[in-house]
Backbone as a ProteinNet text record, in pm:
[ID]
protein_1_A
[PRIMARY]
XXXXXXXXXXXXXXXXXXXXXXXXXXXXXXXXXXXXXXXXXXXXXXXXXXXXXXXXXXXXXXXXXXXXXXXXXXXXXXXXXXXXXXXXXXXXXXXXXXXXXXXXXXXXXXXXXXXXXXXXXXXXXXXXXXXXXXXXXXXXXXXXXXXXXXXXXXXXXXXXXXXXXXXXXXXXXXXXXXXXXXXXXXXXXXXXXXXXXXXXXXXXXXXXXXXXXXXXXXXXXXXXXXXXXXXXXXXXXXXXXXXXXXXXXXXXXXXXXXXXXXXXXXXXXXXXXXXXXXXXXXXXXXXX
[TERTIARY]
832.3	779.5	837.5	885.6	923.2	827.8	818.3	735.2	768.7	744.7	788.4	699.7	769.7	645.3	545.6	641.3	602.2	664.6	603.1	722.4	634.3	727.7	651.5	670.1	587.9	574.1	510.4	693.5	636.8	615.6	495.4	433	337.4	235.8	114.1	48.4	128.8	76.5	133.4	136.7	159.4	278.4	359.8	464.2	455.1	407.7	443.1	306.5	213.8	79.4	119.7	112	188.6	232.3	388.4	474.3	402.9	320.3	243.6	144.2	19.4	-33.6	14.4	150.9	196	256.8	338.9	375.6	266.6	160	35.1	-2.9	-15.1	-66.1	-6	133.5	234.4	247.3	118.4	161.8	292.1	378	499.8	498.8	358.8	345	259.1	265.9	151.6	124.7	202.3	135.3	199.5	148.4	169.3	125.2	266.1	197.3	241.4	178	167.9	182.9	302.6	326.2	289.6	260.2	242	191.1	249.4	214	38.3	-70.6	-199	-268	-319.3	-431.1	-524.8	-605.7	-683.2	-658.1	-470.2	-470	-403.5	-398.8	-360.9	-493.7	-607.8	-722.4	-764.1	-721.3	-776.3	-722	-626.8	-553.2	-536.8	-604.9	-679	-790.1	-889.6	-1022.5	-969.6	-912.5	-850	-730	-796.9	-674.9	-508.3	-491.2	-332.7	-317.1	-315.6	-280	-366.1	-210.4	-349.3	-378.2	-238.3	-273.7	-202.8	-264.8	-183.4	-104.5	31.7	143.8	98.4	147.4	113.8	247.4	286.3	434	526.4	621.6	698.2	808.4	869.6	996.2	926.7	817	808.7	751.6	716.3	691.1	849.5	938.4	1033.6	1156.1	1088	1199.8	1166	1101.8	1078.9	1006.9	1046.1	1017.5	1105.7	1081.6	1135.3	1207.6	1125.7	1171.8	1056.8	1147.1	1093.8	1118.9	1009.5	1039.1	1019.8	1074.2	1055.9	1039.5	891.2	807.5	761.6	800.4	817	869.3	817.3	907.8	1077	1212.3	1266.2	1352.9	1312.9	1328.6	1293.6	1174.5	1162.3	1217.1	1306.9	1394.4	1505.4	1548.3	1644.3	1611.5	1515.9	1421.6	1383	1315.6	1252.8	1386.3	1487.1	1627.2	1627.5	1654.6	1718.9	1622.4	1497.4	1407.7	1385.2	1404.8	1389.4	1531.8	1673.9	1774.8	1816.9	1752	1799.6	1730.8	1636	1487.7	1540.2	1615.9	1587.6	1627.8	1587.3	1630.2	1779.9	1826.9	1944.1	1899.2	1815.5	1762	1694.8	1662.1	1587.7	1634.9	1590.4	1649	1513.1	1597.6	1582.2	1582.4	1461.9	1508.8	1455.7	1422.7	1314.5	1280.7	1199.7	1174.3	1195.3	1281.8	1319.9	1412.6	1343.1	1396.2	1514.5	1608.1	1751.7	1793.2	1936.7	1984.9	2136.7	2175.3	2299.2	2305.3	2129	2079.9	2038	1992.9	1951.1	2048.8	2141.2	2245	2333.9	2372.9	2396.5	2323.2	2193.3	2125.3	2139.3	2177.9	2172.5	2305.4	2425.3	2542.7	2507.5	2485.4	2478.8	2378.3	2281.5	2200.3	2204.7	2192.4	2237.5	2363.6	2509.2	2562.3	2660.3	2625.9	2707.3	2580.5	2469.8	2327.4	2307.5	2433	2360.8	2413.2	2453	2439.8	2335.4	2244.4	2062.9	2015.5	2057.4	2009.1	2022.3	1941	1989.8	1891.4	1972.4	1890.7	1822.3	1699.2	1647.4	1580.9	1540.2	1430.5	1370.4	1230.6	1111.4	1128.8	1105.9	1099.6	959.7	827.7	712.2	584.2	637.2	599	473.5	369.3	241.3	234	93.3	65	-35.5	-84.6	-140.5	-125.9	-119.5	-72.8	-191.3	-114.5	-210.1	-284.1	-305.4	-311.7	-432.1	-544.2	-629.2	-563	-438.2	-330.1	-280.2	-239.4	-187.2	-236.6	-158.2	-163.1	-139.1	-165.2	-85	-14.9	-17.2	5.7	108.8	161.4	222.9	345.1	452.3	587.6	602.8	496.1	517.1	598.5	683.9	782.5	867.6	807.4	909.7	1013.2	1141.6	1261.6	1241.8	1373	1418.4	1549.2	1553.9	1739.1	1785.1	1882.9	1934	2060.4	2082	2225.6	2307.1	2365.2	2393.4	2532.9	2542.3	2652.5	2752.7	2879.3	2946	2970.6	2842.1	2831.9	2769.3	2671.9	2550.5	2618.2	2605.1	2629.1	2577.2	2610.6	2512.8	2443.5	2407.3	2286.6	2134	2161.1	2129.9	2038.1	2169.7	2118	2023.7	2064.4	1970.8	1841.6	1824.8	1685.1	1590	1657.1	1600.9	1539.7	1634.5	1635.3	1538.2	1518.3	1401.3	1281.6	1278.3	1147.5	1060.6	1159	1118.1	1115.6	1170	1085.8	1000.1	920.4	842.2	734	733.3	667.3	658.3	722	683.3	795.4	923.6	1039.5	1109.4	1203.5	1335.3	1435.9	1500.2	1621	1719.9	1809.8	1921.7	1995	2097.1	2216.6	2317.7	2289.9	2422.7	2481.1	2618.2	2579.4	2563.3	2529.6	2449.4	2494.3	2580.6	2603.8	2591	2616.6	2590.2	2406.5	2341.2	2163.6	2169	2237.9	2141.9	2243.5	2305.6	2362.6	2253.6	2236.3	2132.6	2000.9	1960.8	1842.9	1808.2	1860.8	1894.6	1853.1	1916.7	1878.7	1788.9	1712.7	1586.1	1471.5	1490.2	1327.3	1328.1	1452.3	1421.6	1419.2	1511.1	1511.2	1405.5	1322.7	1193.4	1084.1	1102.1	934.1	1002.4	1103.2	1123.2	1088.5	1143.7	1057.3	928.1	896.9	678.9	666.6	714.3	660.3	681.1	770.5	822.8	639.2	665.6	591.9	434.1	416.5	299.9	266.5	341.7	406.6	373.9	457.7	474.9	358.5	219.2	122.6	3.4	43	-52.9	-24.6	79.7	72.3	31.7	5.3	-54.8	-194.9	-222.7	-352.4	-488.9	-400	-496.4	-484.1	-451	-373	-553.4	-666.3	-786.7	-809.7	-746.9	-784.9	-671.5	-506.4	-406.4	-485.7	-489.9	-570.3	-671.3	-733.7	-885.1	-828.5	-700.8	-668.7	-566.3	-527.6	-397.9	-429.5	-392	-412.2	-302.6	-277.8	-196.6	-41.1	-13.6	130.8	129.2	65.9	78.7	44.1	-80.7	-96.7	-3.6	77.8	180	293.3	310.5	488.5	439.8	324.2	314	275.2	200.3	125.4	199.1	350.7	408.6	400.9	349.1	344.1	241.5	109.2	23.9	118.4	208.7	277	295.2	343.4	288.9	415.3	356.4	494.3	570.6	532.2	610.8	726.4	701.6	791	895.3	874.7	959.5	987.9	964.3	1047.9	1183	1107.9	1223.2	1334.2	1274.8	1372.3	1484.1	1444.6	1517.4	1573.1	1579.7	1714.1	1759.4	1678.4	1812.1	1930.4	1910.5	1947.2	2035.1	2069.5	2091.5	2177.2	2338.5	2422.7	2430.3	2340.6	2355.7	2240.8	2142.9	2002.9	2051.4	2169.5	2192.4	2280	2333.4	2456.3	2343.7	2300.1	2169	2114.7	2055.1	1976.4	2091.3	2212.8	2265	2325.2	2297.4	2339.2	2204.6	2093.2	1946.2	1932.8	2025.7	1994.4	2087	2187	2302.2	2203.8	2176.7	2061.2	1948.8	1879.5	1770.8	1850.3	1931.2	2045	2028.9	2093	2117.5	2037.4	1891.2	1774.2	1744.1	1765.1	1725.4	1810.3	1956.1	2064.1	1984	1923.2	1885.9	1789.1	1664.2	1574.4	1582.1	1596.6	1658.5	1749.8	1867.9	1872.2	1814.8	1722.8	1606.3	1642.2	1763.3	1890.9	1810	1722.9	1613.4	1710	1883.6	1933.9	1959.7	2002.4	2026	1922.8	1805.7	1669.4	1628.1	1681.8	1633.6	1749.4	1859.4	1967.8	1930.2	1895.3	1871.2	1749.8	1635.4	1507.6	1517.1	1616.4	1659.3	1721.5	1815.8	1905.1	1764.9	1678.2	1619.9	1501.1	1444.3	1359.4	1425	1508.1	1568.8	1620.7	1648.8	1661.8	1570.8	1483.8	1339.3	1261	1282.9	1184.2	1248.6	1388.4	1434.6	1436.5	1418.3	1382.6	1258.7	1278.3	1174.1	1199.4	1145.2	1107.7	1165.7	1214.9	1221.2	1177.6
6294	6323.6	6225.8	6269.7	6159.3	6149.4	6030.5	5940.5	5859.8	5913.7	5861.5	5732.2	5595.3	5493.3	5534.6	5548.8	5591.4	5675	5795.7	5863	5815.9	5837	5836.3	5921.4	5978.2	6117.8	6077.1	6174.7	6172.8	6310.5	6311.9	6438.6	6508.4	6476	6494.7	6615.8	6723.5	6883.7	6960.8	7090.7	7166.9	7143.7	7158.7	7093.2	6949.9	6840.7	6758.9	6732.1	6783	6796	6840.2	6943.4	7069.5	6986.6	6920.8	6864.3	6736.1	6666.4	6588.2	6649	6746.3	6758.8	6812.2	6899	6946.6	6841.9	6703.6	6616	6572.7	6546.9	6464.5	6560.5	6710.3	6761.3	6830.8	6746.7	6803	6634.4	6543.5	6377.2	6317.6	6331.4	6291.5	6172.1	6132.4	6024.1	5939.3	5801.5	5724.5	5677.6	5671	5650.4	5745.1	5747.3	5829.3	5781	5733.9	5646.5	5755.1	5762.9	5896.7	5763.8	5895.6	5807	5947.1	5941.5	5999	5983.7	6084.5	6096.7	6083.4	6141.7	6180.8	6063.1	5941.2	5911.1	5977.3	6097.1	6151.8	6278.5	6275.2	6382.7	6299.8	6208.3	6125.6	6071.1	6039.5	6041.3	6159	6291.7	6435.6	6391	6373.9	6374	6254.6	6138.6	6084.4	6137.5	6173.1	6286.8	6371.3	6446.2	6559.8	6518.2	6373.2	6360	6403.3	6375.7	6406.3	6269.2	6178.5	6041.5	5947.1	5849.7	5722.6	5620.8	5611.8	5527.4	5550.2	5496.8	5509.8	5445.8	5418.6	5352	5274.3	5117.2	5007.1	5005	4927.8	4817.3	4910.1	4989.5	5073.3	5040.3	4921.7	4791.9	4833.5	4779.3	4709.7	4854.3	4987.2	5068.9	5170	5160.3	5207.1	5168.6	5043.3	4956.9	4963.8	4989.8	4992.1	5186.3	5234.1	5374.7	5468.6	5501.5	5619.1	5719.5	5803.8	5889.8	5876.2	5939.1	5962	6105.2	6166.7	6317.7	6311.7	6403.2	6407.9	6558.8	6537.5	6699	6665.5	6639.8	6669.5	6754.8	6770.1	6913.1	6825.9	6903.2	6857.5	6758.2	6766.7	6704.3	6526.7	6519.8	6403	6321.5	6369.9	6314.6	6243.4	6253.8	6120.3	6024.7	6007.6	5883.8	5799.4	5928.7	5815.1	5765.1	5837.6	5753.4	5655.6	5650	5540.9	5432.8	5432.3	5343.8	5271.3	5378.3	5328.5	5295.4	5334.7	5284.5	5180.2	5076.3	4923.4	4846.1	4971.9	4882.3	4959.1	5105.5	5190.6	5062.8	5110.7	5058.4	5149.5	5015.1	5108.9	5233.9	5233.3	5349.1	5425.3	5411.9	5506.9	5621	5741.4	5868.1	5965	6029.6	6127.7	6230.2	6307.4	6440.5	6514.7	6618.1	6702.9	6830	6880.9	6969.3	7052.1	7067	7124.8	7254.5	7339.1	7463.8	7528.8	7389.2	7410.2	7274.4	7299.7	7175.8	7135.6	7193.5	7103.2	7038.5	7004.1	6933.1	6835.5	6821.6	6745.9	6678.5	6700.3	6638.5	6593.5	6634.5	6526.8	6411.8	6427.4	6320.8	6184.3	6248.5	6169.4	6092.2	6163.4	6059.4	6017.6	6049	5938.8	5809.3	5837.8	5702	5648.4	5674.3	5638.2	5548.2	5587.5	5491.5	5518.7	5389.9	5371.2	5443.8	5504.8	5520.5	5658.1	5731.2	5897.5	5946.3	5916.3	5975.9	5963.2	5862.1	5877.7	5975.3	6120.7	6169.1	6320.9	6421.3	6536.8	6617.5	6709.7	6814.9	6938.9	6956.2	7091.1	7144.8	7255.7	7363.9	7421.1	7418	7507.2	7636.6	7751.6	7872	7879.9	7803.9	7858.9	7860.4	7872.4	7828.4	7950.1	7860.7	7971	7951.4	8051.8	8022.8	7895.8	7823.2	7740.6	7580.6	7490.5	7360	7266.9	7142.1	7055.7	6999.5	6863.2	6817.9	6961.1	7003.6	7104.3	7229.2	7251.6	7355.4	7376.9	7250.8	7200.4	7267.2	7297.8	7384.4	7332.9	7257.9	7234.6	7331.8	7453.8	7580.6	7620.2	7597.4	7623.1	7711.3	7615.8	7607.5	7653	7732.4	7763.9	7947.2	7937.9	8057	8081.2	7997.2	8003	7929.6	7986.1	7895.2	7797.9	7711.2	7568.4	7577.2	7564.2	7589.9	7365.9	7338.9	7233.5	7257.3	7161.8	7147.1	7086.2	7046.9	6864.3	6860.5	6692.3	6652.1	6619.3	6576.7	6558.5	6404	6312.5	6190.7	6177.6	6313.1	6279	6307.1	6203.2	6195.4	6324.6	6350.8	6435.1	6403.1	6308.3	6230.1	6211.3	6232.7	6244.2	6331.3	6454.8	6601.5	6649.8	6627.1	6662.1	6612	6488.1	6438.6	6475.5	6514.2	6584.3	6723	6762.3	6928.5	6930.5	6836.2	6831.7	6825	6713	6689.5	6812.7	6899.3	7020.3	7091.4	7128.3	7194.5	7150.9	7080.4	6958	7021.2	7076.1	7129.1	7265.9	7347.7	7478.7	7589.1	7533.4	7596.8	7659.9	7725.3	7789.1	7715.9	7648.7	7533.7	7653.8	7644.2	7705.5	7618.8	7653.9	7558.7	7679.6	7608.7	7696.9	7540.9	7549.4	7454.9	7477	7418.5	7363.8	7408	7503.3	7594.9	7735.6	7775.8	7868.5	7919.2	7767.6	7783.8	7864.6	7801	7795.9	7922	7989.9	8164.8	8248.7	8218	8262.7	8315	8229.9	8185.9	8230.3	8157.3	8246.3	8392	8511.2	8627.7	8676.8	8567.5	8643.9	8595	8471.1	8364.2	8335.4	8290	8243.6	8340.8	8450.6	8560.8	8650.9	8708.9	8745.2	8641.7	8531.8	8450.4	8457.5	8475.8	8444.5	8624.8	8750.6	8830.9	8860.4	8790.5	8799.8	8763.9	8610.5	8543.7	8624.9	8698.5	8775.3	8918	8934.6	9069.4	9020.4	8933.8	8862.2	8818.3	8725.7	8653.4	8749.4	8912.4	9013.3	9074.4	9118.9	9173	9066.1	8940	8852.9	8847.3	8882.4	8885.5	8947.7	9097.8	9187.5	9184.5	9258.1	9287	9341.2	9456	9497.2	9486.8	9336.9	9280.1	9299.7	9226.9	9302.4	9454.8	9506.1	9673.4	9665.6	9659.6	9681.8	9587.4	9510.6	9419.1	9472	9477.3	9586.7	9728.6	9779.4	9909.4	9828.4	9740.9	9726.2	9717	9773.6	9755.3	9693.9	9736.3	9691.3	9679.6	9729.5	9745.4	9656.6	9618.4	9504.2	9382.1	9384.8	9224	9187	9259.4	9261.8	9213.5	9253.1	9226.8	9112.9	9091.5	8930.4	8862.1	8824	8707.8	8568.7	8559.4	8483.6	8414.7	8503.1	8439.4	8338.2	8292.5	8198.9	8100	8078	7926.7	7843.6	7719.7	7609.7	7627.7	7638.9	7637.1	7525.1	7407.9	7273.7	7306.6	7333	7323.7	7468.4	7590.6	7690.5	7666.6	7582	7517.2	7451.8	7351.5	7288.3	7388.8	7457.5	7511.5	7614.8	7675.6	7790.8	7686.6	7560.7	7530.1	7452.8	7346.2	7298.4	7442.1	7528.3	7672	7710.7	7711.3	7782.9	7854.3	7806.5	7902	8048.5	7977.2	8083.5	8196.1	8126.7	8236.8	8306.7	8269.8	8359.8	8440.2	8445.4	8544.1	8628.6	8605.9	8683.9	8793.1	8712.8	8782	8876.6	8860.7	8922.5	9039.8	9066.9	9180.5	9285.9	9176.7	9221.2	9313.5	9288.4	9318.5	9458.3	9486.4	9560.4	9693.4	9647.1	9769.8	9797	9752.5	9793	9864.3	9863.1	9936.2	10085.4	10019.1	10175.7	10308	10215	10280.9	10324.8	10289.7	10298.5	10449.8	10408.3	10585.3	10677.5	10664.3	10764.9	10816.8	10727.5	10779.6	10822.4	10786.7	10859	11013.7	11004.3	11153.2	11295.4	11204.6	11231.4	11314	11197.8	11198.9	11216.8	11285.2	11294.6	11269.3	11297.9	11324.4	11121.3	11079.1	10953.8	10868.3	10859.5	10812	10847.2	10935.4	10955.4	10878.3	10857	10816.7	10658	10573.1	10445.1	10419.8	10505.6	10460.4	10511.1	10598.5	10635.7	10505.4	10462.7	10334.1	10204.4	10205.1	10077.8	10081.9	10230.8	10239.6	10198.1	10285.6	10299.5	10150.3	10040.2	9911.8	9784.3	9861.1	9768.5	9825.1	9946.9	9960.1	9925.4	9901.6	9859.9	9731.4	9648.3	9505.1	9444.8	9324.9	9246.7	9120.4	9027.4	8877.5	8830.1	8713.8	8640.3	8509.3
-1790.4	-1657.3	-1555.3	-1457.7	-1327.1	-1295.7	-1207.4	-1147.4	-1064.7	-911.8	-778.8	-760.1	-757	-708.3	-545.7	-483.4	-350.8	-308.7	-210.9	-118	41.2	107.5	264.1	337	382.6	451.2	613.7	689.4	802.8	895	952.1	977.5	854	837.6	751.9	783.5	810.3	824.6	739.1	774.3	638.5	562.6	633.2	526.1	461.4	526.6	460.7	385.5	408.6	339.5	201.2	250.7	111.8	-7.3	50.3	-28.2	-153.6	-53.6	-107.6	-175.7	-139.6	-227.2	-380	-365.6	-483.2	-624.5	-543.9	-632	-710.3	-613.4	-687	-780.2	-763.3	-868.4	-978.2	-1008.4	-1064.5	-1159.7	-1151.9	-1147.5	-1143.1	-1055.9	-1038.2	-909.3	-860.6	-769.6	-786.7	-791.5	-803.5	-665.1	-554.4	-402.2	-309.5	-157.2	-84.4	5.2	96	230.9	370.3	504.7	575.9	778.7	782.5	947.8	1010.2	1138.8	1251.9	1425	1482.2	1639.3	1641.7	1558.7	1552.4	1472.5	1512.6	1400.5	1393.9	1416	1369.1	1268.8	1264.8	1182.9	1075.3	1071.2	918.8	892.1	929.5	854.6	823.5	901.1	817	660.7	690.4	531.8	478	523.3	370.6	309.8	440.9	374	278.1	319.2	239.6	94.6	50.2	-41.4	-41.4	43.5	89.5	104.6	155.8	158.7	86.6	30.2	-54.8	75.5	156.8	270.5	412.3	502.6	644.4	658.1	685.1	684.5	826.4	847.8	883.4	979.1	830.6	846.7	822.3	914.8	887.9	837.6	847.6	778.8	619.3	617.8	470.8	408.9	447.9	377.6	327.1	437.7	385.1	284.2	274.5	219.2	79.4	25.1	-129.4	-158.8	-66.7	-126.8	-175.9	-291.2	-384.2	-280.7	-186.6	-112.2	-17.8	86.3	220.1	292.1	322.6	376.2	542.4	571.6	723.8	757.4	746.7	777.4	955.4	1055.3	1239.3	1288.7	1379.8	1472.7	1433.5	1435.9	1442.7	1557.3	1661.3	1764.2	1739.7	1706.1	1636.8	1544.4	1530.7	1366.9	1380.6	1494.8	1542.9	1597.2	1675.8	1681.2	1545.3	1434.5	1337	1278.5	1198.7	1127	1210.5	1331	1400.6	1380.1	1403.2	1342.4	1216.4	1123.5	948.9	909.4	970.8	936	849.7	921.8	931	807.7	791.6	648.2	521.9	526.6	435.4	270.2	169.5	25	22.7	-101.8	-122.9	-208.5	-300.6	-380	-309.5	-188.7	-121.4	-91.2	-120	-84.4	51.9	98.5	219.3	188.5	232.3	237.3	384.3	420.9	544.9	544.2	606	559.3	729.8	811.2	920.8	921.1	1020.5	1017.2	1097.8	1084	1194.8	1094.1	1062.8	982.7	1086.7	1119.9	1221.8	1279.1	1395.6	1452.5	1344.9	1246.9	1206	1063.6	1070.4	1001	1109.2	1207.3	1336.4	1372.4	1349.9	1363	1265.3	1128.1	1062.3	1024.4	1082.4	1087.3	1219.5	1265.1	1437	1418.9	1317.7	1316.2	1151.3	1014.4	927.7	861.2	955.3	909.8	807	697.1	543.8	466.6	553.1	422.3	417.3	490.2	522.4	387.1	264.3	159	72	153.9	86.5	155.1	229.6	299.9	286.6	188.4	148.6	230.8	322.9	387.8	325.8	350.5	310.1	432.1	359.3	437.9	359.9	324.9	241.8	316.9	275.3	326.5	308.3	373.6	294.4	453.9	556.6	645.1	658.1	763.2	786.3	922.2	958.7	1109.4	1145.9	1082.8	1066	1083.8	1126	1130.5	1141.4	1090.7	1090.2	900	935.1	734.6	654.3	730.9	697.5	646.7	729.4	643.8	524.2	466.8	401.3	236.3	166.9	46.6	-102.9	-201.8	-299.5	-372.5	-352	-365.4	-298.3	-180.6	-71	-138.5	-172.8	-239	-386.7	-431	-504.6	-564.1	-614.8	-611.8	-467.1	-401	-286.8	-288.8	-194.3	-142.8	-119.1	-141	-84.7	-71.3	58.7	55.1	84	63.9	23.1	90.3	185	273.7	205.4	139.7	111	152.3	177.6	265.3	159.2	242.9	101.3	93.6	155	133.5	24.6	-30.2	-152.4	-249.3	-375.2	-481.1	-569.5	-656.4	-777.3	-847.2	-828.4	-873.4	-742.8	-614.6	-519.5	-481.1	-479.4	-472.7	-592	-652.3	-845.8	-836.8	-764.9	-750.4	-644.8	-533.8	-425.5	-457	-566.2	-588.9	-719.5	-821.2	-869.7	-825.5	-706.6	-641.8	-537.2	-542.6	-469.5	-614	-702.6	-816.1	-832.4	-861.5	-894.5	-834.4	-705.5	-602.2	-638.6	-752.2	-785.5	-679.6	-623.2	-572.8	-626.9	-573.9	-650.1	-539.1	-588	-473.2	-478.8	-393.7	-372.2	-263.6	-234.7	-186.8	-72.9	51.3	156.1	254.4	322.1	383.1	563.4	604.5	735.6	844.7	850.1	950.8	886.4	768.2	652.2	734.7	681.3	674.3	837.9	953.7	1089.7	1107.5	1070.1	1132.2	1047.3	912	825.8	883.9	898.9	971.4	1137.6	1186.3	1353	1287.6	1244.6	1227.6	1179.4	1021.2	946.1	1006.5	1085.8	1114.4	1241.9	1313.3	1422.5	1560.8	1541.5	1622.2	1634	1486.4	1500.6	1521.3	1528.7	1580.7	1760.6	1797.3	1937.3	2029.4	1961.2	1956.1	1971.9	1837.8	1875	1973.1	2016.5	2085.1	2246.3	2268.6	2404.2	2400	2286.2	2280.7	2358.2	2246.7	2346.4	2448.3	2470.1	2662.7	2706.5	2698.8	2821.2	2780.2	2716.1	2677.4	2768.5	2728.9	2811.6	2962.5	3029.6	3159.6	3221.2	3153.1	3224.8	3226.6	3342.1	3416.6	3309.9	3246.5	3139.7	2998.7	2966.5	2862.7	2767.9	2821.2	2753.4	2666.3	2789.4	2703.7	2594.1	2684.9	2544.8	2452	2404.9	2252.9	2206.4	2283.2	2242.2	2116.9	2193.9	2102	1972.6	2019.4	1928.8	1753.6	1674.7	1522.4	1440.7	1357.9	1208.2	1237.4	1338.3	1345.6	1410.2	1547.9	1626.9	1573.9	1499	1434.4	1343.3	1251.6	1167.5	1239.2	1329.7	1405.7	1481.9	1517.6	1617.7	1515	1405.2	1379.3	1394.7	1365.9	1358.3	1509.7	1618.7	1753.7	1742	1636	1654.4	1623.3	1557.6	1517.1	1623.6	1588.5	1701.7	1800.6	1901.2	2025.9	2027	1989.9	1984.7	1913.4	1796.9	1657.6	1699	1726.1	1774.6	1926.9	2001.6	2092.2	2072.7	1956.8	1945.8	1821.7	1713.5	1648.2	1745.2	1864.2	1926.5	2018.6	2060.9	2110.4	2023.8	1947	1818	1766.1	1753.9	1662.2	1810	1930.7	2055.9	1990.8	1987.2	1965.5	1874.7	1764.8	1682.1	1722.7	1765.6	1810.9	1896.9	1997.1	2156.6	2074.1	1973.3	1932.2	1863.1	1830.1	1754.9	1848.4	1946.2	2046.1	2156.9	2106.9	2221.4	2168	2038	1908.4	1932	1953.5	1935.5	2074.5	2159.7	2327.7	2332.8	2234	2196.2	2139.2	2041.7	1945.5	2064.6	2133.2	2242.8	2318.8	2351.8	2457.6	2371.7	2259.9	2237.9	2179.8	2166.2	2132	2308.2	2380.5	2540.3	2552.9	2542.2	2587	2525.5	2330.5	2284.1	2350.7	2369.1	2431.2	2595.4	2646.8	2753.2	2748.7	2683.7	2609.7	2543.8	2504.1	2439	2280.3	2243.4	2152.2	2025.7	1968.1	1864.6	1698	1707.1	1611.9	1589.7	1701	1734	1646.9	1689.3	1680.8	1527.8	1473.5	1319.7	1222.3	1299.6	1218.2	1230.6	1293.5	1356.2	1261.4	1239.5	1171.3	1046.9	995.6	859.7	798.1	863.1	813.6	774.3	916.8	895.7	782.2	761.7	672.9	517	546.2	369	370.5	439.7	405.8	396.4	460.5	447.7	354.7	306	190.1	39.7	54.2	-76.3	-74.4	-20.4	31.1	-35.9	-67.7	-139.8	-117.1	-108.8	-30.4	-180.3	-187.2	-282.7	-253.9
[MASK]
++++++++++++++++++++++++++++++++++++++++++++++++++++++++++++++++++++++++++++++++++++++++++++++++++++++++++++++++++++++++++++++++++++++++++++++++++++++++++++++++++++++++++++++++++++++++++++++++++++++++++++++++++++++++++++++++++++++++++++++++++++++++++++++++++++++++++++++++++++++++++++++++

């Protein structure tokens, strides 16, 4: 069995909740020290057994830890490297759990150094609408993705340990690299939460945004829910992601066009060929 002396976890919400509660209940940790923007949401999660302690001395906690995750909006994540840089151990390894990796592997040669091969990028695919340590799942990651960037500073010894410690967590790791993940991505996650989020915006501006909700059912709560997620964190993922999301969205603006000529035509042959394609590909479709 591995056995992490410490990891340190920064951002103590669902992801990095998650992550933690799963090691502990997988016994692969004997401590678990927790930084954040919120002291009241790193005492949620000592209540909540997610943390053994609140991180203090940020020098002396990073300097002797096994691993360190970085579960923050990603915007935050070049601030903290640049901070823990200077303390990290040489055995200390990195990983994060952010949903744009170009931005955040820029970050980490710009402030890391000779140490950015302690530094293996991921992304959990396990995200909810929910935030905050109360979110938090030991369950989360389980049968779900982990995609794994890695640089070609990390050793194979590096990556192997990163990529255990997310099995460890009940994952399936897989491997693209870091412009691979954010064109990927831009199209399956970040283009539909920026969607919801329009559908709603323009539903809430209106006058009789009461009545439309009042009627709305299964189709509408289905295609928005993803609009409750935290605006911070899809702030920052849709401009970390820009280039690839605007090529996205401007494909996305291409197909509305041409659902617009049909209907306007009132092109009925058009309109069956367009929802024939999308049915028969979404119903042979299955999440992995």
């Amino acid at each position: 069995m591995v056995e992490l002396n410490k990891i340190v976890i920064y951002g103590v919400g669902l992801i990095g909740g998650s992550f933690a509660l799963a090691l502990r209940r997988a016994g692969a940790v004997r401590e678990i020290v927790g930084f954040g923007r919120s002291r009241a949401t790193l005492e949620d999660a000592m209540s909540l057994g997610i943390l053994d302690r609140i991180g203090a001395d940020e020098a002396a906690e990073v300097a002797d830890a096994d691993l360190i995750l970085l579960a923050t909006p990603v915007a935050q994540m070049s601030a903290i490297l640049s901070r823990i840089a200077p303390h990290l151990g040489a055995n200390t390894l990195l990983t994060d759990g952010g949903s744009t990796k170009g931005d955040v592997v820029a970050a980490a040669y710009a402030n890391l150094g000779d140490k950015v091969g302690q530094f293996v990028p991921a992304h959990p695919i396990a995200g909810a609408e929910k935030s905050g340590a109360s979110a938090a799942l030991a369950e989360l990651y389980q049968g779900k993705r982990v995609v794994l960037t890695p640089l070609p500073e990390n050793s194979d010894a590096a990556v192997a340990s990163v990529r255990l410690f997310w099995e460890l967590c009940g994952a399936a790791v897989c491997e693209l690299t870091p412009a691979q993940h954010d064109e990927v991505f831009a199209a399956v996650s970040h283009l539909p939460h920026l969607l919801s989020f329009a559908l709603v915006h323009d539903i809430a501006q209106r006058d009789d945004r009461d009545l439309l909700l009042s009627f709305a059912a299964s189709g509408f709560r289905d295609f928005t829910r993803i609009a409750a997620s935290s605006p911070e964190m899809w702030r920052d993922i849709c401009l970390a992601n820009r280039e690839a999301l605007l090529g996205e969205l401007g494909r996305y603006q291409r197909e509305l066009e041409t659902l617009h000529t049909a209907l306007v035509a009132a092109d009925a042959a058009k309109l069956e060929e367009i929802f024939s394609l999308a049915c028969s590909v979404r119903s042979g479709w299955a999440p992995k």
